[in-house]
Chimera marker file (.cmm) of the C-alpha trace (Angstrom):
<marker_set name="trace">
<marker id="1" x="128.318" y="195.003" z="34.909" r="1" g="1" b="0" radius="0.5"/>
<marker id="2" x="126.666" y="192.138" z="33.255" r="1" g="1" b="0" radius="0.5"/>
<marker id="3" x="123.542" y="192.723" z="31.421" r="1" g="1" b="0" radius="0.5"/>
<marker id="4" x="120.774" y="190.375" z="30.763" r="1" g="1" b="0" radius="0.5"/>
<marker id="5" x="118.844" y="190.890" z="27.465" r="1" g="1" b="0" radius="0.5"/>
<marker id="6" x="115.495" y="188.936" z="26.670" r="1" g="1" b="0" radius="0.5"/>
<marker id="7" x="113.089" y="188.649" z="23.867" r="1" g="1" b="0" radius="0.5"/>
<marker id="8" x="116.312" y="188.765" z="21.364" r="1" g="1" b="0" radius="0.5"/>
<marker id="9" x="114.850" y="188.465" z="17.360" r="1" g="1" b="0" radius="0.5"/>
<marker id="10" x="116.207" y="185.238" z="16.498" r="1" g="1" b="0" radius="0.5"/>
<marker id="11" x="117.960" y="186.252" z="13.122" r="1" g="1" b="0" radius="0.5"/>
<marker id="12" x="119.993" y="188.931" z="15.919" r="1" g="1" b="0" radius="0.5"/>
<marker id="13" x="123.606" y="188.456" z="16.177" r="1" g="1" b="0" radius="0.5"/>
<marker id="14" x="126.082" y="188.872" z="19.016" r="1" g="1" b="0" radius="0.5"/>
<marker id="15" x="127.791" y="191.288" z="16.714" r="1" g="1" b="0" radius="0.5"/>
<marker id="16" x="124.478" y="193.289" z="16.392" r="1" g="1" b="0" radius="0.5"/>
<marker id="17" x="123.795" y="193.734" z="20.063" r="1" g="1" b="0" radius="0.5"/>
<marker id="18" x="127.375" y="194.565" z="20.718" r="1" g="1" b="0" radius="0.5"/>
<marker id="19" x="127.275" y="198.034" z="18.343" r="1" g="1" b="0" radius="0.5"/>
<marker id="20" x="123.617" y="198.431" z="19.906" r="1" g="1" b="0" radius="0.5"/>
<marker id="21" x="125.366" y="198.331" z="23.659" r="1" g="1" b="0" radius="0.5"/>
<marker id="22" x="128.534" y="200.243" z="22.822" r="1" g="1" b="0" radius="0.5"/>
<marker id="23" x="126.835" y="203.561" z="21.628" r="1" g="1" b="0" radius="0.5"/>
<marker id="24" x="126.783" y="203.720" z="25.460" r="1" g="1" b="0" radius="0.5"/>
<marker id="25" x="130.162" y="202.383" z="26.278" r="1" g="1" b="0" radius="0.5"/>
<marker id="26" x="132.791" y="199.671" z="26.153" r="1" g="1" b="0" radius="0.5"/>
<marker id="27" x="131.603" y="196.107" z="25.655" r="1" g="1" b="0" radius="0.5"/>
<marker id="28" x="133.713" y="193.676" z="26.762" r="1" g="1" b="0" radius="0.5"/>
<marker id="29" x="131.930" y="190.644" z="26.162" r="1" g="1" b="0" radius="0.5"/>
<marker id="30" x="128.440" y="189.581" z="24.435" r="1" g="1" b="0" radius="0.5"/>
<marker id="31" x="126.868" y="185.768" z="24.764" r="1" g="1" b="0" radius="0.5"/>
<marker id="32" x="123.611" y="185.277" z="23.066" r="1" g="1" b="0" radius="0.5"/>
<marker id="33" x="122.278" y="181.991" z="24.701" r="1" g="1" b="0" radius="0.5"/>
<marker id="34" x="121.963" y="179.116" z="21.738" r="1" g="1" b="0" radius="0.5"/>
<marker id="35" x="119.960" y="175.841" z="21.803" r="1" g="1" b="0" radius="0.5"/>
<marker id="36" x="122.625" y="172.859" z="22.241" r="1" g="1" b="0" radius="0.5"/>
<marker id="37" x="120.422" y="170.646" z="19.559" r="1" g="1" b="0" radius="0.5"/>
<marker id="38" x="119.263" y="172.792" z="17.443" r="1" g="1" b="0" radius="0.5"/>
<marker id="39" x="122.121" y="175.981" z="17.671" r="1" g="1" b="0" radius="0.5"/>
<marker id="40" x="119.254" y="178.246" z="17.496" r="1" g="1" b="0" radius="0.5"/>
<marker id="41" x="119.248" y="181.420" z="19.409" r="1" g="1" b="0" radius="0.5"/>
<marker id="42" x="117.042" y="181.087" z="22.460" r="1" g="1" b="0" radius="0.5"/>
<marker id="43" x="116.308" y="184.468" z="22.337" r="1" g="1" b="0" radius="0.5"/>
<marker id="44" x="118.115" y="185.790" z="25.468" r="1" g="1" b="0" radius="0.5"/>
<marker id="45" x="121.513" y="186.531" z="26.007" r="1" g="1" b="0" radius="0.5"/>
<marker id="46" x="123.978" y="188.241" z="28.387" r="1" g="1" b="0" radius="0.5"/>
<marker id="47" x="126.436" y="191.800" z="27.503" r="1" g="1" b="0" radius="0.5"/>
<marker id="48" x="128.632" y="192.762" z="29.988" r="1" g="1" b="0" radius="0.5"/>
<marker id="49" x="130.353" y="196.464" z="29.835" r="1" g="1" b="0" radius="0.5"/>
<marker id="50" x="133.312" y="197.683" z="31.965" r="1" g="1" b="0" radius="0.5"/>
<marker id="51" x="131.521" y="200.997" z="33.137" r="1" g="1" b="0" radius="0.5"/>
<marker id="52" x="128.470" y="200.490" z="35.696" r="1" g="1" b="0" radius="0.5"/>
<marker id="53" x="127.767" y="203.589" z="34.935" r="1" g="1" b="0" radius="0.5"/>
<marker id="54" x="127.289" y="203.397" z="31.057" r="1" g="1" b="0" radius="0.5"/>
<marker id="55" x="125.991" y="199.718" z="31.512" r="1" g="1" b="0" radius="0.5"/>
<marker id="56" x="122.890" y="201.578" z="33.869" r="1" g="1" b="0" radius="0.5"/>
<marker id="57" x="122.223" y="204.213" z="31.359" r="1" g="1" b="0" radius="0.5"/>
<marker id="58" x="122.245" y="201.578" z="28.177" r="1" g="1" b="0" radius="0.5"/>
<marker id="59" x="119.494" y="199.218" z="30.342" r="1" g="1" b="0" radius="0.5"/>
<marker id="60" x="117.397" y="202.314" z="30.780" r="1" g="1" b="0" radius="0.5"/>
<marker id="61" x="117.311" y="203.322" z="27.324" r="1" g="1" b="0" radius="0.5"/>
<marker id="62" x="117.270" y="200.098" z="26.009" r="1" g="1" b="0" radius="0.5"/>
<marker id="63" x="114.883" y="198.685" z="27.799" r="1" g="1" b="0" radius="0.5"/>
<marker id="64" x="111.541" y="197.862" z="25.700" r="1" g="1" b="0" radius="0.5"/>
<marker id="65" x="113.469" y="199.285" z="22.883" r="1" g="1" b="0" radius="0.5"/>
<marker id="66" x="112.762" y="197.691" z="19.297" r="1" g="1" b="0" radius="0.5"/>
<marker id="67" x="115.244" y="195.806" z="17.957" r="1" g="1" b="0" radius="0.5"/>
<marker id="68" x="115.416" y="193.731" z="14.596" r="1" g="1" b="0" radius="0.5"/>
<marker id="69" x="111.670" y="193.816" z="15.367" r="1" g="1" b="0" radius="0.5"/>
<marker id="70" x="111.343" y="192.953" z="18.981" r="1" g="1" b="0" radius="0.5"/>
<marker id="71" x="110.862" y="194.932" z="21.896" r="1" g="1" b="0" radius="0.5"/>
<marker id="72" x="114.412" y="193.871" z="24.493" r="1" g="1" b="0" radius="0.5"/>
<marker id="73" x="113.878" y="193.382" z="27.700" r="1" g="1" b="0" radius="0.5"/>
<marker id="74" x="116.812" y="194.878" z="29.307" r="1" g="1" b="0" radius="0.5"/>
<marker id="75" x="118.514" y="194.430" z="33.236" r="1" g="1" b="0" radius="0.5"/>
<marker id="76" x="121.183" y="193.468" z="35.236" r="1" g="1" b="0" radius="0.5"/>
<marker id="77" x="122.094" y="190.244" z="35.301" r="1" g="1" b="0" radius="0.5"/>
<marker id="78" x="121.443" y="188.124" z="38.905" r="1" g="1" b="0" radius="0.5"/>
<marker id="79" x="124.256" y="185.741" z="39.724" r="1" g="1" b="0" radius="0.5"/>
<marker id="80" x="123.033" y="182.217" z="39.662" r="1" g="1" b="0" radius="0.5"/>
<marker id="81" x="122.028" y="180.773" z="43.037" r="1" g="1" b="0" radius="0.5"/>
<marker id="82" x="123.409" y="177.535" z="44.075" r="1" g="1" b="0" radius="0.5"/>
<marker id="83" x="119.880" y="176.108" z="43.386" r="1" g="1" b="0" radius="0.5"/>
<marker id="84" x="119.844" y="177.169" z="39.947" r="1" g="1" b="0" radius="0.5"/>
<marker id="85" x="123.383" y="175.576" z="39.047" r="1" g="1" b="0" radius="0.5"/>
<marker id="86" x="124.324" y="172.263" z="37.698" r="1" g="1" b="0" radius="0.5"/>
<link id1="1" id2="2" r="1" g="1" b="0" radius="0.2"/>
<link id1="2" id2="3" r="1" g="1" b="0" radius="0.2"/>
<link id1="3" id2="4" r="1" g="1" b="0" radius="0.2"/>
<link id1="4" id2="5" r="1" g="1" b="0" radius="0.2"/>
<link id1="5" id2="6" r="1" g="1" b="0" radius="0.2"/>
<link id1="6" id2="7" r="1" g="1" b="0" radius="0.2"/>
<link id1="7" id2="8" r="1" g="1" b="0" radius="0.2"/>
<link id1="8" id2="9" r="1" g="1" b="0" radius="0.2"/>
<link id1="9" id2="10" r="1" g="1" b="0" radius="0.2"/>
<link id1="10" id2="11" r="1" g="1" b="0" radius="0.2"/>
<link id1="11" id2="12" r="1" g="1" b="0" radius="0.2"/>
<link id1="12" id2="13" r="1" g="1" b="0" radius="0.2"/>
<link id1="13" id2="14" r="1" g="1" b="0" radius="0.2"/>
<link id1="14" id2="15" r="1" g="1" b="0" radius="0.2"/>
<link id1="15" id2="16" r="1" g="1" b="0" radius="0.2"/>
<link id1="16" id2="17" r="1" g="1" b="0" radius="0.2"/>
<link id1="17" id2="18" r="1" g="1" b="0" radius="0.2"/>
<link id1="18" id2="19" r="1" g="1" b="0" radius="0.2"/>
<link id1="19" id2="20" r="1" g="1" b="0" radius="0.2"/>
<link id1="20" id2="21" r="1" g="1" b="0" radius="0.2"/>
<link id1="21" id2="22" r="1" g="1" b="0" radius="0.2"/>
<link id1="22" id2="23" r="1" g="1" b="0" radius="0.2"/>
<link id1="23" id2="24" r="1" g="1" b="0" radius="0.2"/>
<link id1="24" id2="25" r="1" g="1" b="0" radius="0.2"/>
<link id1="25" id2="26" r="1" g="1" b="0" radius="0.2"/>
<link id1="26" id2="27" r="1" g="1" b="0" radius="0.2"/>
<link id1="27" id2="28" r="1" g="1" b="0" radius="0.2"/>
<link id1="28" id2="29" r="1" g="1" b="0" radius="0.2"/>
<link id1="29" id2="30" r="1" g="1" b="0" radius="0.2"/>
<link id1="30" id2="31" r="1" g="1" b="0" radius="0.2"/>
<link id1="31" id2="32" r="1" g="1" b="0" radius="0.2"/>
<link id1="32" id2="33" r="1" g="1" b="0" radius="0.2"/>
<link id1="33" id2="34" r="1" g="1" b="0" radius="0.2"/>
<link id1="34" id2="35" r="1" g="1" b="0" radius="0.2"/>
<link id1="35" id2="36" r="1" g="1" b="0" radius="0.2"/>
<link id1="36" id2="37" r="1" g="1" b="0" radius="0.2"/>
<link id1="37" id2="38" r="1" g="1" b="0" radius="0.2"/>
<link id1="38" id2="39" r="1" g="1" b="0" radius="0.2"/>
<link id1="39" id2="40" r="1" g="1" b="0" radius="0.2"/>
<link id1="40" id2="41" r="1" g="1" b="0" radius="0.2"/>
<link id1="41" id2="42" r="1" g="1" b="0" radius="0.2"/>
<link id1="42" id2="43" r="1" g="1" b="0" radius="0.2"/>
<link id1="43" id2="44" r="1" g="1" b="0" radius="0.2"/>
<link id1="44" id2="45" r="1" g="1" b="0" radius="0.2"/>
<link id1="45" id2="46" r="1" g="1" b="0" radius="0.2"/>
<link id1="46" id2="47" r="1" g="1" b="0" radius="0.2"/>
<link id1="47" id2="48" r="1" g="1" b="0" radius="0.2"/>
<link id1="48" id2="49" r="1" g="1" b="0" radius="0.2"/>
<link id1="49" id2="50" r="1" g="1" b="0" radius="0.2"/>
<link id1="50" id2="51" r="1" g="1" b="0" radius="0.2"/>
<link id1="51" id2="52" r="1" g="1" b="0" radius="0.2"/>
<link id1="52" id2="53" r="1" g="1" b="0" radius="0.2"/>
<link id1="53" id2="54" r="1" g="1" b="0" radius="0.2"/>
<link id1="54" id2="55" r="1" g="1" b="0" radius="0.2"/>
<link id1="55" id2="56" r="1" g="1" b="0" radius="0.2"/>
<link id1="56" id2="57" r="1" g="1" b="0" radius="0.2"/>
<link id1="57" id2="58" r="1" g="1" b="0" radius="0.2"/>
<link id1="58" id2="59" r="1" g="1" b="0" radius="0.2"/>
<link id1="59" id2="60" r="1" g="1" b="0" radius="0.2"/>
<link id1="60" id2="61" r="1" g="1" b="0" radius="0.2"/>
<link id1="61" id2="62" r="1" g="1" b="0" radius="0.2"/>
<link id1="62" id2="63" r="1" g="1" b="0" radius="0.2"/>
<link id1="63" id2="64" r="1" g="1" b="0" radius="0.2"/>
<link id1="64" id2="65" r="1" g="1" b="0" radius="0.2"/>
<link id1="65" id2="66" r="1" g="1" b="0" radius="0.2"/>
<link id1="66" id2="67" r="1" g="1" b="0" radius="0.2"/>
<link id1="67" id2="68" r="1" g="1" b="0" radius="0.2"/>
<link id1="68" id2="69" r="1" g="1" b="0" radius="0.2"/>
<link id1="69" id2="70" r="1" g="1" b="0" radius="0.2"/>
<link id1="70" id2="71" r="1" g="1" b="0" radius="0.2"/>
<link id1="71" id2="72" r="1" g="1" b="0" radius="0.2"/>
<link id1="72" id2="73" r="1" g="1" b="0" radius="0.2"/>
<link id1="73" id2="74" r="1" g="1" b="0" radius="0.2"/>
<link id1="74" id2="75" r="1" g="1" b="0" radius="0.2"/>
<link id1="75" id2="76" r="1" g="1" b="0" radius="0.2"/>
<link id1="76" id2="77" r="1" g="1" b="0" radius="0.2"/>
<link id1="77" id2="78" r="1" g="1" b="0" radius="0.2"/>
<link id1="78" id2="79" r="1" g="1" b="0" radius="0.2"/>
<link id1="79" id2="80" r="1" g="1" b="0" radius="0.2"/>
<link id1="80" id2="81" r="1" g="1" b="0" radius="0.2"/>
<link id1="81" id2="82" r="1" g="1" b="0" radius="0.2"/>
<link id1="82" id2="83" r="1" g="1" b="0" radius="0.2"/>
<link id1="83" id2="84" r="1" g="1" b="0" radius="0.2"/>
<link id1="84" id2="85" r="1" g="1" b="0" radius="0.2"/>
<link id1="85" id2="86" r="1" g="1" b="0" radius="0.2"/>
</marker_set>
């Protein structure tokens, strides 16, 4: 399941939010969304874990949880429509 994660402390790193995600399961990939001018975080990103079941239970419990001093705001990930590509 893919996993989108807002309001991400800018000094967070992928490597942070992956051991926050895998105390509920395997990660397979993290992507925290960086400016393309300035390569500063944007302060969302996407985590995507192999186990619906484990992703579910890690956006429930994450979900307004502080982290590096911001509260995440934690779902599953829509698929982009057509309108929003390109």
């Amino acid at each position: 399941m893919n996993i989108y994660v807002a309001n991400i402390s800018w000094k967070s790193t992928e490597e942070e939010l992956k051991k926050l995600f895998e105390t509920y399961g395997e990660v397979t990939s993290v992507k925290v969304i960086v400016d393309k001018f300035t390569q500063r975080s944007r302060g969302f990103g996407f985590v995507e874990m192999a186990d619906d079941n484990a992703a579910r239970t890690a956006i429930n419990e994450l979900n307004g949880k502080d982290f590096n001093g911001r509260n995440l705001v934690v779902n599953e990930a829509r698929a982009k429509s057509d309108s929003q590509k390109g």
